[in-house]
Legacy VTK file of the C-alpha trace (Angstrom):
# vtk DataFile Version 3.0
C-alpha trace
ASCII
DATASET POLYDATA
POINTS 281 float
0.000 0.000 0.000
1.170 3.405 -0.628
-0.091 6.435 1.554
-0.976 9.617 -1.203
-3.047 11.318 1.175
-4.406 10.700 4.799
-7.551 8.588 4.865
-6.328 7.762 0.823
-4.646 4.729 -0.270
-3.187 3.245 -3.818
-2.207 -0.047 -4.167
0.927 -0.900 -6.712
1.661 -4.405 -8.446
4.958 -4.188 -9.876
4.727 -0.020 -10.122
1.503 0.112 -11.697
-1.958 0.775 -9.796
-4.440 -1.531 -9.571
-7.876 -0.452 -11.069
-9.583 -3.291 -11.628
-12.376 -4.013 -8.309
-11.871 -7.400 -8.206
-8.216 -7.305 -7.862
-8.384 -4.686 -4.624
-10.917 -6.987 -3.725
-8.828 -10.225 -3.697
-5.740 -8.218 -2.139
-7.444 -6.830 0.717
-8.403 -10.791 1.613
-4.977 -11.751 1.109
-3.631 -9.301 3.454
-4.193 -5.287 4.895
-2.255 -3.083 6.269
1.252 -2.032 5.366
3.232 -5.506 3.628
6.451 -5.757 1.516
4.665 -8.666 0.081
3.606 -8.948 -4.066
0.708 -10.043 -5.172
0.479 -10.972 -9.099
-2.352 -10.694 -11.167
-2.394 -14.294 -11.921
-3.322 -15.364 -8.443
-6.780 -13.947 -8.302
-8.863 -14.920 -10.313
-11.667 -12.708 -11.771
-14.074 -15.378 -11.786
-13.847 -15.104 -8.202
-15.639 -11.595 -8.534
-19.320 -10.720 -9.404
-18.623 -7.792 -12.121
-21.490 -6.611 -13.645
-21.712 -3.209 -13.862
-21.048 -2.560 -18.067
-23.665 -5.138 -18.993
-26.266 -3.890 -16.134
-25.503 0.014 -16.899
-25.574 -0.866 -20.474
-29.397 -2.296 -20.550
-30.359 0.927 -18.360
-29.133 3.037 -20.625
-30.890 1.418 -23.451
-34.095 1.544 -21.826
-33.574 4.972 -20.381
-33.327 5.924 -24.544
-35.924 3.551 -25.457
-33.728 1.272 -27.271
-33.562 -2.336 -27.325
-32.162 -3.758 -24.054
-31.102 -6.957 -25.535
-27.809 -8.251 -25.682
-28.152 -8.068 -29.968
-28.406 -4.346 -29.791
-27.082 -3.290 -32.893
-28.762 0.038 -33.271
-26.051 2.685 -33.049
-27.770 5.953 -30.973
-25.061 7.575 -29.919
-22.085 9.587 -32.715
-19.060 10.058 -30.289
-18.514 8.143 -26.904
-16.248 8.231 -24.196
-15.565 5.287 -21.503
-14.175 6.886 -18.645
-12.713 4.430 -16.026
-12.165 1.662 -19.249
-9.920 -0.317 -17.486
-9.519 -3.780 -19.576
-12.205 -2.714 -22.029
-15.214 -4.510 -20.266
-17.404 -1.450 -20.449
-16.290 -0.825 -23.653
-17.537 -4.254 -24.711
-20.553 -3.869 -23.540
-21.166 -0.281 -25.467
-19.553 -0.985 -28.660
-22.158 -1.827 -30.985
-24.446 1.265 -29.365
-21.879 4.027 -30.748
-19.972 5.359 -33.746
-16.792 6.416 -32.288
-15.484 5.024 -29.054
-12.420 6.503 -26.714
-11.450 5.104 -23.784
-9.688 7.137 -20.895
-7.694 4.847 -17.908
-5.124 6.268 -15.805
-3.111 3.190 -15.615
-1.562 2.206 -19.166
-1.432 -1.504 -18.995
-4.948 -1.663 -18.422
-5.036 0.690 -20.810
-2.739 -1.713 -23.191
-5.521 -4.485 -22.764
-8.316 -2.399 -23.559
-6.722 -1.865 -26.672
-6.282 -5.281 -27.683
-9.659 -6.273 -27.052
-9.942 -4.413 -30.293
-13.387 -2.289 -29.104
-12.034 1.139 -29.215
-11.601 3.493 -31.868
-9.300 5.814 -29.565
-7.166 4.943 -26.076
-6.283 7.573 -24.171
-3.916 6.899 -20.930
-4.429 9.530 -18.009
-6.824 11.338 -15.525
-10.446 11.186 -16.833
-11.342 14.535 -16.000
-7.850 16.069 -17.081
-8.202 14.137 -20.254
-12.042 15.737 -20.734
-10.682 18.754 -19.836
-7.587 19.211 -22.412
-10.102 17.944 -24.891
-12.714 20.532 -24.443
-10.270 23.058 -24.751
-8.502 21.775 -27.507
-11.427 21.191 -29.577
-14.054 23.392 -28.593
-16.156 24.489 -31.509
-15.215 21.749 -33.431
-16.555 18.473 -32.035
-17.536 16.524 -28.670
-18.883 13.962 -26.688
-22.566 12.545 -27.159
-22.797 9.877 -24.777
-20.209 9.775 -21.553
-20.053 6.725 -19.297
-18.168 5.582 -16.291
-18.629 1.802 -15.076
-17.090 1.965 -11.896
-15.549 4.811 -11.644
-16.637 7.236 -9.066
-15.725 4.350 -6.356
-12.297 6.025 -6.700
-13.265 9.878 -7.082
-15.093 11.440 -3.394
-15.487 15.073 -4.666
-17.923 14.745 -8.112
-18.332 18.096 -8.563
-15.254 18.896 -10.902
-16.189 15.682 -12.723
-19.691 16.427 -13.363
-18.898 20.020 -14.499
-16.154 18.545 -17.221
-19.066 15.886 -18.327
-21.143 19.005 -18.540
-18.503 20.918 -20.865
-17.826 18.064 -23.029
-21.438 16.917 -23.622
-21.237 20.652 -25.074
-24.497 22.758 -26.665
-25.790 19.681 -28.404
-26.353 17.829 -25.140
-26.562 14.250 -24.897
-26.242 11.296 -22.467
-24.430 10.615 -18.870
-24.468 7.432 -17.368
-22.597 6.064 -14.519
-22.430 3.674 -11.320
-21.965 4.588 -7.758
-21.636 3.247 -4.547
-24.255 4.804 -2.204
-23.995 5.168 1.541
-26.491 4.346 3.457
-27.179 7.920 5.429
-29.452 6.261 8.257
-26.062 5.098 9.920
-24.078 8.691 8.667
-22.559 10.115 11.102
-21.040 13.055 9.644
-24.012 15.680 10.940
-23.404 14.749 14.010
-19.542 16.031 14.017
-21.298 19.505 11.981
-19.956 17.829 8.642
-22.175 17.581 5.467
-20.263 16.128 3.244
-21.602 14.158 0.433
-19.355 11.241 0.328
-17.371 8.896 2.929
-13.842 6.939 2.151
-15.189 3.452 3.051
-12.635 0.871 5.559
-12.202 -0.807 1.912
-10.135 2.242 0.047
-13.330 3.247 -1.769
-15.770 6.612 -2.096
-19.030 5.495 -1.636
-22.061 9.225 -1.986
-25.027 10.262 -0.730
-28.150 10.090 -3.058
-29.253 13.773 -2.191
-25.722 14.831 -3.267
-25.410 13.204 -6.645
-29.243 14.486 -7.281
-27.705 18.376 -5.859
-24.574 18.121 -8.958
-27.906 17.116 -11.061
-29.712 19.839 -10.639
-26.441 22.218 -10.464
-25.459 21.848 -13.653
-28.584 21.104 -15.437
-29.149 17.449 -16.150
-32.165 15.357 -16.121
-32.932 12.137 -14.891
-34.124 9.852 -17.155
-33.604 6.383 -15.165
-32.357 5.306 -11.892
-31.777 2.099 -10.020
-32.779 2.265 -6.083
-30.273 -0.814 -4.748
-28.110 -2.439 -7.826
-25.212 -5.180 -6.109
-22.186 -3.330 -7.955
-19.964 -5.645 -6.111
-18.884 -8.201 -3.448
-16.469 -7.536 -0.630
-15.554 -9.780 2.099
-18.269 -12.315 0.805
-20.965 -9.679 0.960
-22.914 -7.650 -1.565
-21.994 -3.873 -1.884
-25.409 -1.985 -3.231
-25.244 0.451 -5.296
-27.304 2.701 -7.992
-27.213 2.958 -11.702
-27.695 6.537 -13.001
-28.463 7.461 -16.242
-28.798 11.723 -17.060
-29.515 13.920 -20.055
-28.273 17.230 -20.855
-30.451 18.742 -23.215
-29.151 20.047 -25.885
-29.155 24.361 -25.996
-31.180 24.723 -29.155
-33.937 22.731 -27.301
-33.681 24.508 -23.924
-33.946 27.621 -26.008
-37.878 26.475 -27.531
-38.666 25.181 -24.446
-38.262 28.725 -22.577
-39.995 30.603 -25.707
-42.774 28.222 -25.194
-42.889 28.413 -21.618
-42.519 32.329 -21.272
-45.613 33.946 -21.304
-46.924 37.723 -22.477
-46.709 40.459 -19.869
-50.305 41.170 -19.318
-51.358 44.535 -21.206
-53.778 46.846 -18.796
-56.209 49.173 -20.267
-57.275 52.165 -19.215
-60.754 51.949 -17.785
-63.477 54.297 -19.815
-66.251 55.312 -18.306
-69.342 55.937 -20.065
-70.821 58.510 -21.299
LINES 1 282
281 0 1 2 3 4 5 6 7 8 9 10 11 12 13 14 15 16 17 18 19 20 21 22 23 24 25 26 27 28 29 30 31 32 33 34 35 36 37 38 39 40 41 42 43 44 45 46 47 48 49 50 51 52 53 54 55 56 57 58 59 60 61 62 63 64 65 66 67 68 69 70 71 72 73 74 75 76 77 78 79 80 81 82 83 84 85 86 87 88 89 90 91 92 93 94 95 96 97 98 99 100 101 102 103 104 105 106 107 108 109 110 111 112 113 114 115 116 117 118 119 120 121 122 123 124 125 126 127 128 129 130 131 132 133 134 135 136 137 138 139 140 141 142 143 144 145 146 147 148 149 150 151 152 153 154 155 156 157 158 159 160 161 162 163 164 165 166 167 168 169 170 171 172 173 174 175 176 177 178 179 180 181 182 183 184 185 186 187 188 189 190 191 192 193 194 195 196 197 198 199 200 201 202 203 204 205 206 207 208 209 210 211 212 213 214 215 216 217 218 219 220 221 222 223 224 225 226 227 228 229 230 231 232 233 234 235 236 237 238 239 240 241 242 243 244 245 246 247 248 249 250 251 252 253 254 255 256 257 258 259 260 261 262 263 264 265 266 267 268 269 270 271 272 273 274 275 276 277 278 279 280
């Protein structure tokens, strides 16, 4: 383990960081705490882990769209895609067939080296997901973006959103488009975080991971002007220790500026006109 900031922790096989669940999963059963020990990706096995996330967000998505939920979607609805988090291209599987272009964005490059030879993207990008959002917009702005932006998995490593939902905001650009993501959700009943006169909308969990309050994710909604078009109450994202971590499945839209524009013309209404009142005659 390796200590980047207090209460934060990376773990490193061979140099690299692990981002894969399963494989934090399997390491923090083999052993916690600070060890000179190694443990190789070849003794735990994925199999071992329920990972369903990219197939599960996937059919949401679909029927958040009103697309076919089926695993024979071939219907491409979405021009440019990005799959932030990609890891080793599961998620990228899963959305391939729905989109024209595909990029994927992972921080560490050799998961980033096996997303690309699973052959599904159009575009690998290795580096911070909401740097790499950020450069783009910037680079490019005018000229083209993002339709569709997903992250399986991702926010479990992220506790402020905030920066990340403003970038998904910017990239999704004027003609809008679709947001979909996973996220761990605490469970606010046992929060104690009012009681210490703290509000904060998201806890590092004893396993190295962010999980967020529902009222906060629907607060960054509403902040920067995304809809919800489909939502999952209690989704198992995961297993740890033996035991099912719930989470929710969250698919937004960001409607596009043209149509924000019509809808206010056709919501605004006429200032009322008063006459002058005649008397007669």
């Amino acid at each position: 383990w390796k200590e980047m900031e207090r209460g934060q922790l990376l773990m490193f096989d061979n140099g690299l960081p692990y981002s894969r669940p399963y494989e934090c999963a399997g390491i923090e059963r083999c052993g916690r705490g600070l060890s000179s020990r190694s443990f190789p990706r070849t003794e735990i096995c994925p199999n071992q882990y329920a990972y369903n996330i990219p197939k599960l967000l996937r059919r949401l998505t679909c029927k958040a769209l009103g697309k076919n939920e089926g695993d024979d979607c071939s219907v491409v609805w979405a021009e440019r895609a990005v799959d932030l988090g990609c890891g080793s291209g599961l998620s990228g599987a899963q959305f391939r067939q729905c989109v024209g272009h595909l990029t994927g964005v992972d921080l560490n490059p050799e998961m980033a080296k096996e997303a690309r030879d699973r052959g599904c993207y159009d575009r690998i990008v290795v580096g911070d997901a909401e740097c790499i959002l950020q450069k783009e917009h910037e680079d490019t702005v005018g000229i083209w973006g993002y339709d569709f932006v997903f992250a399986c998995d991702l926010f479990a490593y992220i506790g402020d959103l905030r920066p990340m939902f403003n970038t998904v905001r910017k990239s999704l650009g004027s003609r809008g488009g679709t947001f979909a993501f996973s996220a761990e959700i605490m469970n606010e009943s046992l929060d104690e975080s009012k009681e210490e006169g703290c509000d904060a909308g998201f806890v590092l969990q004893s396993c190295a991971r962010f999980a967020h309050k529902r009222r906060y994710i629907r607060s960054l909604v509403e902040e920067f002007g995304f809809e919800t078009l489909l939502s999952t109450e209690s989704t198992v994202l995961r297993q740890h220790d033996g035991k099912d971590v719930l989470g929710a499945l969250i698919v937004l839209s960001l409607p596009s500026e043209r149509s924000m524009i019509h809808c206010h013309a056709r919501n605004r209404r006429l200032p009322t006109r008063s006459f002058p009142i005649l008397s007669r005659l």
